[in-house]
N, C-alpha and C positions, 0 to 999 in steps of 0.2 A: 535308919532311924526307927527302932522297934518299939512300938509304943502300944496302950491297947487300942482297938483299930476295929471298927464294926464292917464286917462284910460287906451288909448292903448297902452302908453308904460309898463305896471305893466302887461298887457295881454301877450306883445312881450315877456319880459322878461321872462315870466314863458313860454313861445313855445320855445325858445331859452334852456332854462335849459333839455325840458323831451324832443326836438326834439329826441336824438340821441337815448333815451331808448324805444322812441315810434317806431325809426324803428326800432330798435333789436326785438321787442316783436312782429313785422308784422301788426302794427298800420300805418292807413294811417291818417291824422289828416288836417284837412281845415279849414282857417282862414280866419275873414269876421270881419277886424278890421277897424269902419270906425276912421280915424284920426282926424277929425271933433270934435270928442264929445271934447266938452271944460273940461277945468280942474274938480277937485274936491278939495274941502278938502279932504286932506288923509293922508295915510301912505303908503308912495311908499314898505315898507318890506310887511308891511303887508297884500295890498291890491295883493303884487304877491305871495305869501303866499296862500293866500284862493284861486287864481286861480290855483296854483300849487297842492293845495287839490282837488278842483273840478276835473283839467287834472285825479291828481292820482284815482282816486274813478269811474270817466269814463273810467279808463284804466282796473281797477279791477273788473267792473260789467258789461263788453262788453259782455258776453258771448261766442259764435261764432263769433260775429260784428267785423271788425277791422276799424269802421270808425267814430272818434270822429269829430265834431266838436267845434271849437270857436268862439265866434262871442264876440262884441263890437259896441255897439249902441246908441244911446239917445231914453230914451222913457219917457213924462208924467212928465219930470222934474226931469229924472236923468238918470246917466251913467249907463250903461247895462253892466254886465258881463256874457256872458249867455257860457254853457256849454253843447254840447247835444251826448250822446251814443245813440245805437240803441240795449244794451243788455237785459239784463234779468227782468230789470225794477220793481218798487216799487208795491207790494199789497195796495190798501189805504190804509185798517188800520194800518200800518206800516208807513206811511211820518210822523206824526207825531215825532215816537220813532227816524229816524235815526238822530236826532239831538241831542239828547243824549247821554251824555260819556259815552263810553266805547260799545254803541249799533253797533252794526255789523249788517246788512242784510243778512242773511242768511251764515256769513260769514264761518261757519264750513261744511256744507253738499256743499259749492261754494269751498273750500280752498284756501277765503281769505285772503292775509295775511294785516297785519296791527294792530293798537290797538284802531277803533274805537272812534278817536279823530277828524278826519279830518274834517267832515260836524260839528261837534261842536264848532271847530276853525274857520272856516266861517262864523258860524251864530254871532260867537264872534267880527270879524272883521263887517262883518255888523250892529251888533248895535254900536260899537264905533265908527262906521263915520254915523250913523243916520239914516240907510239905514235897507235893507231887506234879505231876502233869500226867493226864490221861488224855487218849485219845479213841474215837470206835468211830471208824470210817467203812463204809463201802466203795467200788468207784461207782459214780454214775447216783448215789443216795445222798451224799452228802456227809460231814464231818460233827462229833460233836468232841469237844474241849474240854476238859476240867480241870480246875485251876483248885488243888486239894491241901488248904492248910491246917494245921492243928489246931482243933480251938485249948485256950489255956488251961477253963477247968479239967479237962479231959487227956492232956499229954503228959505219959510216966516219961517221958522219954523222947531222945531223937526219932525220929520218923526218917526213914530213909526215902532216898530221892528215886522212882522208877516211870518206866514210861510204859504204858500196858498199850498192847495192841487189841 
């Protein structure tokens, strides 16, 4: 349902929904949503949907860390969704797999729960509005996410779908 669709409210909405689970779990969580970014084509379910995966998947690979971040920005000719933990963080040769169904990061020797759907459903919401998924991980530093869609006034063109390491 592509409609035009403001970034930071599809951001707000999903800090609104995990606020109250993030402080139960001793999460402190900071938000750096500029209001500015102009619309997108989207899908307001879906594009807080994928933010509410990112929140979730920051929350479950914090390790010790209890301090996520949110941000929302314009970069290069599109809305930014960016998500950044400071936990247990990606091996390279692994960014590639965790976009794959049913792939887990370490999730059994971590005792994550979930089913390994979550960054697959992102990367799904990113190519139906034209856009991306990025990820810059270390292990051991923590993970950040970018959820990269086109904003309207600014797209000649398909945007193709990549996953940067």
């Amino acid at each position: 349902d592509l409609r035009p669709t403001e970034p930071s409210a599809a951001a707000e909405a999903a800090v609104r929904a995990v606020r109250d689970p993030l402080r139960e779990h001793g999460f402190e969580l900071t938000t750096e949503i500029d209001d500015e970014v102009p619309p997108v084509q989207g899908d307001p379910d879906a594009l807080e949907q994928a933010a509410l995966n990112l929140l979730g998947n920051a929350m479950k690979y914090s390790g010790d860390s209890s301090v996520i971040d949110l941000r929302v920005f314009r970069r290069d000719g599109h809305a930014v969704l960016e998500v950044e933990d400071r936990g247990i963080g990606i091996p390279p040769e692994e960014r590639e797999r965790i976009f794959e169904e049913f792939y887990r990061l370490g999730a059994e020797e971590q005792d994550v729960p979930g089913t390994g759907l979550g960054l697959t459903l992102v990367s799904h919401v990113a190519r139906e509005h034209g856009g991306r998924v990025t990820v810059e991980s270390e292990p051991g530093e923590g993970s950040t996410f970018g959820l990269w869609i086109p904003l309207e006034e600014e797209s000649g063109g398909e945007e193709s779908w990549e996953q940067k390491s």
